[in-house]
PDB file of the backbone (N, CA, C, O) and the ligand in Angstrom, with CONECT records:
HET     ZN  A 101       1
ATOM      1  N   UNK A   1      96.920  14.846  47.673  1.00  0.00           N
ATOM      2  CA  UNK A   1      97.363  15.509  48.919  1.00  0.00           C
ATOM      3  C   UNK A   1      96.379  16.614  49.303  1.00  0.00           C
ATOM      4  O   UNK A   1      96.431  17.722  48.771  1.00  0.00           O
ATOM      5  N   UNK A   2      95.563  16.318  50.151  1.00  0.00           N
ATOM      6  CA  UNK A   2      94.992  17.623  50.951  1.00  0.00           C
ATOM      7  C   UNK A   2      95.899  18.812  51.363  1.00  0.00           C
ATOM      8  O   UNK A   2      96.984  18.800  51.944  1.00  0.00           O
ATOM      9  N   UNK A   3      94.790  20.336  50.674  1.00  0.00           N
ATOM     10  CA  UNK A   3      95.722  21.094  50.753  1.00  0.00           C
ATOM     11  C   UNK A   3      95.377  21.705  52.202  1.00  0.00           C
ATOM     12  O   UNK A   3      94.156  21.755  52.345  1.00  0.00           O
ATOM     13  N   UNK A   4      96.115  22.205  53.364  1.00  0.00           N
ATOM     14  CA  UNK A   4      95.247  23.095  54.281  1.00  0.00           C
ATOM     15  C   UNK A   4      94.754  24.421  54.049  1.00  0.00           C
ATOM     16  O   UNK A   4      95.647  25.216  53.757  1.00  0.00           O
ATOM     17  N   UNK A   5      93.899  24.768  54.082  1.00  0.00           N
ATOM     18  CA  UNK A   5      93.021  26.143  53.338  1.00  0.00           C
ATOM     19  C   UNK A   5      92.307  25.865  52.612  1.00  0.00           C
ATOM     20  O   UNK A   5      91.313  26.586  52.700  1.00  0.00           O
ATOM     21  N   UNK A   6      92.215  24.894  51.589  1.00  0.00           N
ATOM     22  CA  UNK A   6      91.772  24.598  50.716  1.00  0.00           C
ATOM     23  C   UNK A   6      91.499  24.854  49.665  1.00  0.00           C
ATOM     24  O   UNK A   6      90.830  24.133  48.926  1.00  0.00           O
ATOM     25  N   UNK A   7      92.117  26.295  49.292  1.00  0.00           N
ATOM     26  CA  UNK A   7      92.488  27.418  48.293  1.00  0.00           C
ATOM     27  C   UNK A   7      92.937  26.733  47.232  1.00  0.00           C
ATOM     28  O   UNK A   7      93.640  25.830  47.684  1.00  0.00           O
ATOM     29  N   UNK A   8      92.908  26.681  46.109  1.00  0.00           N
ATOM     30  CA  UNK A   8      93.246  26.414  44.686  1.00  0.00           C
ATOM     31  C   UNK A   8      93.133  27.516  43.584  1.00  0.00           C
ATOM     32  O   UNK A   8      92.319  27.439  42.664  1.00  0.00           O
ATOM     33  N   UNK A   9      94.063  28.606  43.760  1.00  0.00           N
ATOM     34  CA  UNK A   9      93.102  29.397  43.005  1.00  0.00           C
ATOM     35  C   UNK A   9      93.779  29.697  41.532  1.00  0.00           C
ATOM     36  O   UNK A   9      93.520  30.550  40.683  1.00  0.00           O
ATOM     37  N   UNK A  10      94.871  28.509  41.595  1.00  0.00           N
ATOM     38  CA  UNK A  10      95.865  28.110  40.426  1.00  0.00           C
ATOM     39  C   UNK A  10      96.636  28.875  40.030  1.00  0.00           C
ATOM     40  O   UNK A  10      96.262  30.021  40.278  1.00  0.00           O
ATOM     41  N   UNK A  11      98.054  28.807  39.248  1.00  0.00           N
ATOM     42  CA  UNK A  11      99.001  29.993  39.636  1.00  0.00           C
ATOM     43  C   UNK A  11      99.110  31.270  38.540  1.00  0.00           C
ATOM     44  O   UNK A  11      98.593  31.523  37.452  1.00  0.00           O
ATOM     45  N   UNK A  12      99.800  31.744  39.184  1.00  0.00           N
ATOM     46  CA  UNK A  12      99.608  33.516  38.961  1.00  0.00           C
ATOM     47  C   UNK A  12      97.755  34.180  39.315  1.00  0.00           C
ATOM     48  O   UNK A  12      96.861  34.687  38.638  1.00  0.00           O
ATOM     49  N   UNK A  13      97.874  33.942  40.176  1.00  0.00           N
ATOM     50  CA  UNK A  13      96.346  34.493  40.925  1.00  0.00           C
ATOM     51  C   UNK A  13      97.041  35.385  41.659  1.00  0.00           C
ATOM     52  O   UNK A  13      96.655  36.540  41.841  1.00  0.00           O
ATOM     53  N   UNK A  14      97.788  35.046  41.984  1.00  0.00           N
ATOM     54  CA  UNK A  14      98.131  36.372  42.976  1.00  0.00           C
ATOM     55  C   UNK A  14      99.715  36.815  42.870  1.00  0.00           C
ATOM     56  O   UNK A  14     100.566  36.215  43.526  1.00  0.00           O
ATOM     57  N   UNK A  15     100.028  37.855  42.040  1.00  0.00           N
ATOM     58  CA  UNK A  15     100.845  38.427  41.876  1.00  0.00           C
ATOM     59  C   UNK A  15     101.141  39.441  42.454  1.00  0.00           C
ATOM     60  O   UNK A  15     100.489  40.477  42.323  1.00  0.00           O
ATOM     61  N   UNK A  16     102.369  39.315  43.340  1.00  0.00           N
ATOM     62  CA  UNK A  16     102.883  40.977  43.957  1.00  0.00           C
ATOM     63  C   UNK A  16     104.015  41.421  43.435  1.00  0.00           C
ATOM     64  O   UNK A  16     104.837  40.543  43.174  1.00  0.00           O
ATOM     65  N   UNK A  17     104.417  42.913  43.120  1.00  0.00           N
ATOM     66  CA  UNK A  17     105.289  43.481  42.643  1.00  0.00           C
ATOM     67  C   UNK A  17     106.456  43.807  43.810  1.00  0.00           C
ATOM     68  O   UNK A  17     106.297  44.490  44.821  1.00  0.00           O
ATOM     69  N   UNK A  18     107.488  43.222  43.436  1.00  0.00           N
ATOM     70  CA  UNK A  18     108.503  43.553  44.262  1.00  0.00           C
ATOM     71  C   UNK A  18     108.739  44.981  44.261  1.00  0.00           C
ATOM     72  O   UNK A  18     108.934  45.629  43.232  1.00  0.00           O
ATOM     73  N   UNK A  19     108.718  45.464  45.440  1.00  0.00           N
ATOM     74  CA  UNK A  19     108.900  47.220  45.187  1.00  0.00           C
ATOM     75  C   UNK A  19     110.379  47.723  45.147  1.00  0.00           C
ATOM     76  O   UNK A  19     110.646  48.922  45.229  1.00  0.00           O
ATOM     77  N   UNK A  20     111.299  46.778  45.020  1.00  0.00           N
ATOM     78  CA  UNK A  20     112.706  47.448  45.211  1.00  0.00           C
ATOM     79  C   UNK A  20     113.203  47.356  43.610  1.00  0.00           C
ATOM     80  O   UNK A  20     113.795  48.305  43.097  1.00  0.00           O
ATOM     81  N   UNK A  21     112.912  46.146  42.884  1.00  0.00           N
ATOM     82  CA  UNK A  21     113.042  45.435  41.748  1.00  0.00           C
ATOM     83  C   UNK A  21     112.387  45.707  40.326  1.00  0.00           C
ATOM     84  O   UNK A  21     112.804  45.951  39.193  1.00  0.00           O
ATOM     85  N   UNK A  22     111.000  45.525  41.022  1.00  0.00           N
ATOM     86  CA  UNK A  22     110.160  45.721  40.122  1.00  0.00           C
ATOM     87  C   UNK A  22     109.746  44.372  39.391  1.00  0.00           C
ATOM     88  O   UNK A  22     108.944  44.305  38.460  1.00  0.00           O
ATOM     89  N   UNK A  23     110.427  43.310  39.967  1.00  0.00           N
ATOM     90  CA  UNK A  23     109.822  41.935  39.376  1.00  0.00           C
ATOM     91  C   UNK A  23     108.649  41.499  39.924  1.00  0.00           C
ATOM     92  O   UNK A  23     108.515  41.529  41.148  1.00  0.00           O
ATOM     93  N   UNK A  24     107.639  41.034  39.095  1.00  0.00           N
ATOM     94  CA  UNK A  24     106.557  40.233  39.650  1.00  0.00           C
ATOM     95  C   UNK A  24     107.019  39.104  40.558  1.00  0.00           C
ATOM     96  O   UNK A  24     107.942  38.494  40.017  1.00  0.00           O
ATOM     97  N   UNK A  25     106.678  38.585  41.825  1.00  0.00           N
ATOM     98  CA  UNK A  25     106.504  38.054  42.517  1.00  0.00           C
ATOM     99  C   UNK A  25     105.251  36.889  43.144  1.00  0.00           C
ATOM    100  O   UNK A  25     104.368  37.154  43.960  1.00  0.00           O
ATOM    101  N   UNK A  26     105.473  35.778  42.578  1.00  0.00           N
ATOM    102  CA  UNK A  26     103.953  35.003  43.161  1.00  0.00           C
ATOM    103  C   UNK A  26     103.798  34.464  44.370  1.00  0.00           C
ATOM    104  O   UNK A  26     104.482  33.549  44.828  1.00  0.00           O
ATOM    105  N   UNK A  27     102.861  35.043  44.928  1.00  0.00           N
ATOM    106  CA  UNK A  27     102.203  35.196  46.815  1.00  0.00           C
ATOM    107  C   UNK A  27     102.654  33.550  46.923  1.00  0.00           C
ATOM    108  O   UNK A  27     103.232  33.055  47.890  1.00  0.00           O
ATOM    109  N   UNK A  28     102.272  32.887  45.776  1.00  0.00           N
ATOM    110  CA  UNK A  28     101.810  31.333  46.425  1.00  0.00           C
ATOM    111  C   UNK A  28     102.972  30.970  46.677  1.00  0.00           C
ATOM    112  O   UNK A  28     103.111  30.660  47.860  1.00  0.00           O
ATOM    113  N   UNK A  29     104.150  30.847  45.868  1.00  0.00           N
ATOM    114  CA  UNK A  29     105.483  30.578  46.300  1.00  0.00           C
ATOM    115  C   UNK A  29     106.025  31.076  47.389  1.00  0.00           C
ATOM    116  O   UNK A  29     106.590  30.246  48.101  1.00  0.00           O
ATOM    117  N   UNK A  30     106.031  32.037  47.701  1.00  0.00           N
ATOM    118  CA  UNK A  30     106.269  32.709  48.699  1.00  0.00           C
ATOM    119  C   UNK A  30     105.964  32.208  49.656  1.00  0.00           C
ATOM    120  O   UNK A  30     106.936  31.721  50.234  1.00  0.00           O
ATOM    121  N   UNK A  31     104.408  31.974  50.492  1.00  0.00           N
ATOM    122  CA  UNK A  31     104.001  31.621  51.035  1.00  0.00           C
ATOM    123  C   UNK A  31     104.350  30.259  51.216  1.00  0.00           C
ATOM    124  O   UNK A  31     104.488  29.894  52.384  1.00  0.00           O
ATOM    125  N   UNK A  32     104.515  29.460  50.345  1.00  0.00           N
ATOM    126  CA  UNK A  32     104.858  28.001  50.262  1.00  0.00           C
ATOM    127  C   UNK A  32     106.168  27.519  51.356  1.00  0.00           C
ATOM    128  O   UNK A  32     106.376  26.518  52.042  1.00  0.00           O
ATOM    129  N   UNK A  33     106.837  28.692  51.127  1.00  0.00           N
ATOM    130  CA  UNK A  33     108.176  28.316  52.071  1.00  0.00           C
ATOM    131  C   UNK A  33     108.423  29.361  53.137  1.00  0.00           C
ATOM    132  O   UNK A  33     109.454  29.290  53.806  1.00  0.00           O
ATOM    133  N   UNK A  34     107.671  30.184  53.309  1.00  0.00           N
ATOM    134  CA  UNK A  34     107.313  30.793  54.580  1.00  0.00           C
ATOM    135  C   UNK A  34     106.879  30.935  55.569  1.00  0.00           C
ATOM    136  O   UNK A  34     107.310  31.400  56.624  1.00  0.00           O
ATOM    137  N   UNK A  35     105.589  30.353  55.134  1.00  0.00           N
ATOM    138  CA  UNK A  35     104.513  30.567  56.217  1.00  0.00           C
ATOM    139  C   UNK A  35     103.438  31.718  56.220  1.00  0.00           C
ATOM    140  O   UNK A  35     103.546  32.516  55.289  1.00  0.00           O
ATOM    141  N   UNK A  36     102.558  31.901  56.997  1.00  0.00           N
ATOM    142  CA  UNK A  36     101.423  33.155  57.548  1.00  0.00           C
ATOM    143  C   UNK A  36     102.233  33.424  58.652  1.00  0.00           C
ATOM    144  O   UNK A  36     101.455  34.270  59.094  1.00  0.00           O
ATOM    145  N   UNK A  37     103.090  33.423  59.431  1.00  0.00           N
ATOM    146  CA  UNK A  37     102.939  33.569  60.382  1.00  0.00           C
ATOM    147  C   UNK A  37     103.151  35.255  60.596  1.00  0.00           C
ATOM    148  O   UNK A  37     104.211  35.375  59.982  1.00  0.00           O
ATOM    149  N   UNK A  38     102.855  36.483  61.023  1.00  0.00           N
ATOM    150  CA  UNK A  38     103.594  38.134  60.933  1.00  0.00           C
ATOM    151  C   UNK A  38     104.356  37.912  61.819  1.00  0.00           C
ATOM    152  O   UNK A  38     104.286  37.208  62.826  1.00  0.00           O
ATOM    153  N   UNK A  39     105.478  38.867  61.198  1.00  0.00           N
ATOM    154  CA  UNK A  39     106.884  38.925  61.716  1.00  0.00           C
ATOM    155  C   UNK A  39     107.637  37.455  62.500  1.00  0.00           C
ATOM    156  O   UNK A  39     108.586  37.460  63.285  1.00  0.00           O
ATOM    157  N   UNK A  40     106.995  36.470  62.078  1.00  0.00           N
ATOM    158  CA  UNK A  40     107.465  35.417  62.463  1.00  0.00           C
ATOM    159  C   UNK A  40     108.195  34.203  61.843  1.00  0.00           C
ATOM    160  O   UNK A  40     108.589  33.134  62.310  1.00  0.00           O
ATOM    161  N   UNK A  41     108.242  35.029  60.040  1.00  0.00           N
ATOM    162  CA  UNK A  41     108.408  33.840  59.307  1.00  0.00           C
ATOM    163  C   UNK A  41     109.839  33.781  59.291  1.00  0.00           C
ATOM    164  O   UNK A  41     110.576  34.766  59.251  1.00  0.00           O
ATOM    165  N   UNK A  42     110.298  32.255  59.334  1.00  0.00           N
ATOM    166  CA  UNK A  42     110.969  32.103  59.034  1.00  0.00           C
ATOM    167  C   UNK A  42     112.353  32.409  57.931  1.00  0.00           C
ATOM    168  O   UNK A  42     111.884  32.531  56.799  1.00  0.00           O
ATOM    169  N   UNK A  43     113.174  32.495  57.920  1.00  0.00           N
ATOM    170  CA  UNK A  43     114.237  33.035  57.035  1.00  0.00           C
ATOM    171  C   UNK A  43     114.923  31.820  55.764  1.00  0.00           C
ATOM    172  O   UNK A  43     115.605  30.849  56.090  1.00  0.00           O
ATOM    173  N   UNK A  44     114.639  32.082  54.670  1.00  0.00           N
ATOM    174  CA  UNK A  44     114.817  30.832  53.872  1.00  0.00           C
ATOM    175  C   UNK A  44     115.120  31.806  52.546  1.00  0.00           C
ATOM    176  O   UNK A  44     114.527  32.664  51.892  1.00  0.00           O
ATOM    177  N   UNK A  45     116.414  31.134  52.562  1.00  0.00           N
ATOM    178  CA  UNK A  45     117.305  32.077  51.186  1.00  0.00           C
ATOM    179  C   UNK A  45     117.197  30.454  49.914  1.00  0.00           C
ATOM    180  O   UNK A  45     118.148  29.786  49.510  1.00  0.00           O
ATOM    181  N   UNK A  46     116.116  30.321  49.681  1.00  0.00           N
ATOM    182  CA  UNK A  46     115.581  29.073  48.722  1.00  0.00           C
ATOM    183  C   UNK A  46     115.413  29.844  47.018  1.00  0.00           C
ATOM    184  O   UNK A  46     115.445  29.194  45.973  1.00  0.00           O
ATOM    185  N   UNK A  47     115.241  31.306  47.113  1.00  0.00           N
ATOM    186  CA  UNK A  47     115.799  31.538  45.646  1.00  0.00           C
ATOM    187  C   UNK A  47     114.458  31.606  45.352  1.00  0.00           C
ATOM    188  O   UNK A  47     114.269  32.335  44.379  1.00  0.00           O
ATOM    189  N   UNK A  48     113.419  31.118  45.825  1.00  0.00           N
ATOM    190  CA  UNK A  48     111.634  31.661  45.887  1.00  0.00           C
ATOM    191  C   UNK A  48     111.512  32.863  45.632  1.00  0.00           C
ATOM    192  O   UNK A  48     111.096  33.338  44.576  1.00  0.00           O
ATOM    193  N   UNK A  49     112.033  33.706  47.032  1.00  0.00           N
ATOM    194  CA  UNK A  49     111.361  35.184  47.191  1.00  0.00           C
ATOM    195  C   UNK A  49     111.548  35.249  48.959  1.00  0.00           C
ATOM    196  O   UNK A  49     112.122  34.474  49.724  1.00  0.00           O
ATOM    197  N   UNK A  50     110.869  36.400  49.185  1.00  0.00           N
ATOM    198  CA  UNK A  50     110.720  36.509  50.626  1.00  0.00           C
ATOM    199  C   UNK A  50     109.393  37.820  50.688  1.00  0.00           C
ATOM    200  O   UNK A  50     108.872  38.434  49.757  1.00  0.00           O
ATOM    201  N   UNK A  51     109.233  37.875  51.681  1.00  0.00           N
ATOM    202  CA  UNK A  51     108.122  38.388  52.115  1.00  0.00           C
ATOM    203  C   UNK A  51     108.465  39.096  53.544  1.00  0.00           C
ATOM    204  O   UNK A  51     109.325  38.842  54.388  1.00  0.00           O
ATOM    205  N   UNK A  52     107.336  40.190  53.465  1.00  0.00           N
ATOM    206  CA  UNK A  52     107.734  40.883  54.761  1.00  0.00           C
ATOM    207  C   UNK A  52     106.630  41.887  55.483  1.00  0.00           C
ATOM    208  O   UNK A  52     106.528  42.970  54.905  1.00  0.00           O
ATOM    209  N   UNK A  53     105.720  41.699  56.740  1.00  0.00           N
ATOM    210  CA  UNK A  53     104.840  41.875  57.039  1.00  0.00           C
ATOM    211  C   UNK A  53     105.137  43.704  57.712  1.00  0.00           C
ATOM    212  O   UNK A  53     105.923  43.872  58.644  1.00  0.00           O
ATOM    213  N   UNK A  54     104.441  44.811  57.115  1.00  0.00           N
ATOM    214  CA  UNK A  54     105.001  45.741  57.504  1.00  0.00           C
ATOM    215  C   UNK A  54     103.960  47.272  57.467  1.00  0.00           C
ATOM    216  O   UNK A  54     103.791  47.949  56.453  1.00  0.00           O
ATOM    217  N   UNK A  55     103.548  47.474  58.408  1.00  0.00           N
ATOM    218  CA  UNK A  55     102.117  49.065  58.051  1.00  0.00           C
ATOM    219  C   UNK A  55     101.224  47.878  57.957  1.00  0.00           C
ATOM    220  O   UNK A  55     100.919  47.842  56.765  1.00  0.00           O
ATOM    221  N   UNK A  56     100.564  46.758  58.642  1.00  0.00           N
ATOM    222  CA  UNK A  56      99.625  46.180  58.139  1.00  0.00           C
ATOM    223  C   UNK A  56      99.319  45.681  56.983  1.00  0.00           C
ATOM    224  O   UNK A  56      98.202  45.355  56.583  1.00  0.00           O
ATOM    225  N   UNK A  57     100.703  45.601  56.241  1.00  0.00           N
ATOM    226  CA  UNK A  57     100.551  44.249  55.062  1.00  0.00           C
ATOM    227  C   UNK A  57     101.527  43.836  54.756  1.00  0.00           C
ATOM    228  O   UNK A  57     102.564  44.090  55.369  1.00  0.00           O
ATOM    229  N   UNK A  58     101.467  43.079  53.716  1.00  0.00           N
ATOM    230  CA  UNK A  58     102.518  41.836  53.497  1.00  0.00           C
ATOM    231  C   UNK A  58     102.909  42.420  52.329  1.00  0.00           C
ATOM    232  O   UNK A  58     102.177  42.652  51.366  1.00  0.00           O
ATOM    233  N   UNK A  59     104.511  42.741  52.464  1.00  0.00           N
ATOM    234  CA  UNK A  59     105.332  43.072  51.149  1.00  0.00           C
ATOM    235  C   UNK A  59     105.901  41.584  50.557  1.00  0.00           C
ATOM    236  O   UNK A  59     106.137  40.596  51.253  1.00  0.00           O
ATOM    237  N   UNK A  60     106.060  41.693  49.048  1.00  0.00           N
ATOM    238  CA  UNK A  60     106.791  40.290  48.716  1.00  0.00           C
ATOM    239  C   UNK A  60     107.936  41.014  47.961  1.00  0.00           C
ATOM    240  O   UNK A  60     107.740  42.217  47.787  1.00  0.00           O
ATOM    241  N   UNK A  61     108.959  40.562  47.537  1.00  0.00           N
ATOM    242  CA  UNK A  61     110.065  40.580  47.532  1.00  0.00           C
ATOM    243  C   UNK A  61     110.770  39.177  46.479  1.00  0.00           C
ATOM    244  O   UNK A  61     110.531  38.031  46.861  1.00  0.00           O
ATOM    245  N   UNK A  62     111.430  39.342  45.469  1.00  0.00           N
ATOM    246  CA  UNK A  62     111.749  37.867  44.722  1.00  0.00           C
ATOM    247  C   UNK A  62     113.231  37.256  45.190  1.00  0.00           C
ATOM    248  O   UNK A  62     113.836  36.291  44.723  1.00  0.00           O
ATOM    249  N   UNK A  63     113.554  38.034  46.130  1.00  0.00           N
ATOM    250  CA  UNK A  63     114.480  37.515  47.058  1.00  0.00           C
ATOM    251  C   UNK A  63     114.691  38.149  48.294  1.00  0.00           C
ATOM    252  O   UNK A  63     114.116  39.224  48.462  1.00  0.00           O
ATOM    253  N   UNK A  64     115.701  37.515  49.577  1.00  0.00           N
ATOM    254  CA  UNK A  64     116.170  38.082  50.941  1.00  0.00           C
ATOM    255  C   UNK A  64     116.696  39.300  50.895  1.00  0.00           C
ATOM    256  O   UNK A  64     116.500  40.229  51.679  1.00  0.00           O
ATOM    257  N   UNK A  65     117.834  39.244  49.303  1.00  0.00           N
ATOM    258  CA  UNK A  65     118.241  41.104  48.821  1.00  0.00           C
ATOM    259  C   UNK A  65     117.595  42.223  49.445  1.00  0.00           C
ATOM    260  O   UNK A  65     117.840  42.952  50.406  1.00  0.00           O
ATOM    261  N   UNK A  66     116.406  42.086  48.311  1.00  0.00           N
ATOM    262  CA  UNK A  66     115.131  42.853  48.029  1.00  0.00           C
ATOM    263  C   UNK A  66     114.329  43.043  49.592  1.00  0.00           C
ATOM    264  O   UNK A  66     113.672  44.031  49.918  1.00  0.00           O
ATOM    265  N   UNK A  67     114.478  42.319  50.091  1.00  0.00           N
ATOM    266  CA  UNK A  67     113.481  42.309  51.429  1.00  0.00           C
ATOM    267  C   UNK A  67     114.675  42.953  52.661  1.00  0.00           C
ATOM    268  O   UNK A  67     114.384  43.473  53.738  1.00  0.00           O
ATOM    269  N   UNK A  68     115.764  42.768  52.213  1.00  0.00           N
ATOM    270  CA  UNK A  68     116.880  43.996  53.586  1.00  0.00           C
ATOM    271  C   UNK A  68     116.957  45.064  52.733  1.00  0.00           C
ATOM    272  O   UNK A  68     116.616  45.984  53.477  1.00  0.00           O
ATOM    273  N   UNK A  69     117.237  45.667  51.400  1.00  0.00           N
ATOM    274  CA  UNK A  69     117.062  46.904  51.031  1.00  0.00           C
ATOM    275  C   UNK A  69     115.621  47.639  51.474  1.00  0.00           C
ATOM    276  O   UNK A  69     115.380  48.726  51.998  1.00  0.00           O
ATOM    277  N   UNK A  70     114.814  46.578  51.035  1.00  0.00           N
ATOM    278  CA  UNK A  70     113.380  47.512  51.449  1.00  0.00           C
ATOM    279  C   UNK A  70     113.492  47.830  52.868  1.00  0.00           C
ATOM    280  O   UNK A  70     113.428  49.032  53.127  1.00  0.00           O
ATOM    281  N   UNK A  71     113.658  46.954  53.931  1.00  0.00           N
ATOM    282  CA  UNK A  71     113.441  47.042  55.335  1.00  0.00           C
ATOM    283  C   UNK A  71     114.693  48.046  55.659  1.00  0.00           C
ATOM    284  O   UNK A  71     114.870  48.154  56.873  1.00  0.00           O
ATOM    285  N   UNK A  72     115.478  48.700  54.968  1.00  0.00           N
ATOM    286  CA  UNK A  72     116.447  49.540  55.307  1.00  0.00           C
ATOM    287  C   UNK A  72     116.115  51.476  55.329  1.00  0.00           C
ATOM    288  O   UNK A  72     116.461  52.475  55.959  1.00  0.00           O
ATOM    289  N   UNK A  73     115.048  50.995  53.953  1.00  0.00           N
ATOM    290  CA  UNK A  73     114.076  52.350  53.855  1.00  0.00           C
ATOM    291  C   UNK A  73     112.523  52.494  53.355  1.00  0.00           C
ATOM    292  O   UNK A  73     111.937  53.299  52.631  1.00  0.00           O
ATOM    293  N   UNK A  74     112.175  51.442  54.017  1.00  0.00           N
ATOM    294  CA  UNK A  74     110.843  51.016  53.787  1.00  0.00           C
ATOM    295  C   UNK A  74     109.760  52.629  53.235  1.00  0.00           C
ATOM    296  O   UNK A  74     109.073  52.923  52.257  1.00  0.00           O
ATOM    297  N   UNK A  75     109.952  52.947  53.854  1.00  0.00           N
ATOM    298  CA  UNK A  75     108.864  54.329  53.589  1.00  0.00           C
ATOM    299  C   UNK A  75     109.338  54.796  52.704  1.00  0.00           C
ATOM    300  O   UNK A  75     108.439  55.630  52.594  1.00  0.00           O
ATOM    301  N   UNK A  76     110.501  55.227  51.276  1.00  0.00           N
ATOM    302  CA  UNK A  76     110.793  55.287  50.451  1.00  0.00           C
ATOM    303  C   UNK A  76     110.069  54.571  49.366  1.00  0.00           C
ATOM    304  O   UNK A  76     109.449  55.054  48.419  1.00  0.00           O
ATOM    305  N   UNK A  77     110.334  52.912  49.795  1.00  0.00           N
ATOM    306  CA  UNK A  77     110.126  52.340  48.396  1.00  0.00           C
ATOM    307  C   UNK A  77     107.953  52.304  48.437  1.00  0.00           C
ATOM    308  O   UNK A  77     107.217  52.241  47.452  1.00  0.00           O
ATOM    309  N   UNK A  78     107.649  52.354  49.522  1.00  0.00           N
ATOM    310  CA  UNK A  78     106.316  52.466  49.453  1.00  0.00           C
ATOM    311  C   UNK A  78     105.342  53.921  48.985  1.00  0.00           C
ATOM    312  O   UNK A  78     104.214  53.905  48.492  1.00  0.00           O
ATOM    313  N   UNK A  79     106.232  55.189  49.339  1.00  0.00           N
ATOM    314  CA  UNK A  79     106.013  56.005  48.936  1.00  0.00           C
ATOM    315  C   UNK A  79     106.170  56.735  47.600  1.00  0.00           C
ATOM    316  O   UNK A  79     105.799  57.861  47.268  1.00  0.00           O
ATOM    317  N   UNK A  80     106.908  55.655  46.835  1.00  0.00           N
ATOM    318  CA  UNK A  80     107.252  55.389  45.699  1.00  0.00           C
ATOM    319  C   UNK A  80     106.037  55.264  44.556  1.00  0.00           C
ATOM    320  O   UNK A  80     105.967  55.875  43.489  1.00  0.00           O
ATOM    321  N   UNK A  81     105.149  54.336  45.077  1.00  0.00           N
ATOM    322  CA  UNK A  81     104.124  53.900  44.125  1.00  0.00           C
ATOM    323  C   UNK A  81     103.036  54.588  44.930  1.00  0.00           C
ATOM    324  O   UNK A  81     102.282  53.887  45.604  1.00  0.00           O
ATOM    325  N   UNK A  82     102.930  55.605  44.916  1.00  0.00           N
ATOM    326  CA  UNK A  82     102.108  56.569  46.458  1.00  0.00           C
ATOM    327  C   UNK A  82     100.659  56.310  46.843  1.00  0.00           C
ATOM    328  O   UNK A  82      99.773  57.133  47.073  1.00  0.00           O
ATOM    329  N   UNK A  83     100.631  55.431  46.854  1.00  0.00           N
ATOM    330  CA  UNK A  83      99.896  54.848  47.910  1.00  0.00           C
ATOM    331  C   UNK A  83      98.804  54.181  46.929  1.00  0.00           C
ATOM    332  O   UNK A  83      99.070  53.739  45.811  1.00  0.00           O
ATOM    333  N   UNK A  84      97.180  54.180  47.702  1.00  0.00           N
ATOM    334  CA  UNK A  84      95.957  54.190  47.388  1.00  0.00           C
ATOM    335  C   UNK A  84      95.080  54.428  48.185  1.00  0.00           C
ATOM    336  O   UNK A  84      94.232  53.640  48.605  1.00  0.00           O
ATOM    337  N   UNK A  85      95.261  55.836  48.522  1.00  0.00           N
ATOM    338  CA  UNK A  85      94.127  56.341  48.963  1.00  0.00           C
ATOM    339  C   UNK A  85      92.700  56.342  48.067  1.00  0.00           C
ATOM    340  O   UNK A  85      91.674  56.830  48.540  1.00  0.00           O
TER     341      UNK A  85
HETATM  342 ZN    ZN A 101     113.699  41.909  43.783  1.00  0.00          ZN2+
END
């Protein structure tokens, strides 16, 4: 099966930390049942994860939970791990 992107970069390459949780989260799954699209993706309670495009990047999340607590006080849980300047 041709992949589109053509990316293979095999799994756990890209790990994001859920910031509400604290569970590792893998981009590729995520992405798998989401989409690229910002602020456009679709809503899919599949038990994956979720994701959430927000300040110019993409938060991940290991579920829909995690992704309405964050979006409830987003600048909390980001200011949390304070930044990288
Ligand atoms: Zn979580």
């Amino acid at each position: 099966m041709p992949t589109p992107g053509g990316r293979h970069a095999g799994r756990g390459a890209a790990l994001a930390v859920d910031l509400v949780c604290g569970r590792e989260v893998d981009e590729g799954d995520v992405d798998a049942v989401t989409g690229h699209v910002a602020g456009g993706a679709p809503e899919r309670a599949g038990g994956i994860g979720a994701k959430r495009f927000y300040r110019g990047r993409w938060y991940y999340f290991c579920s829909l939970e995690c992704r309405l607590r964050f979006m409830a006080t987003p600048d909390a849980f980001i200011e949390d791990i304070g930044g990288n300047a």
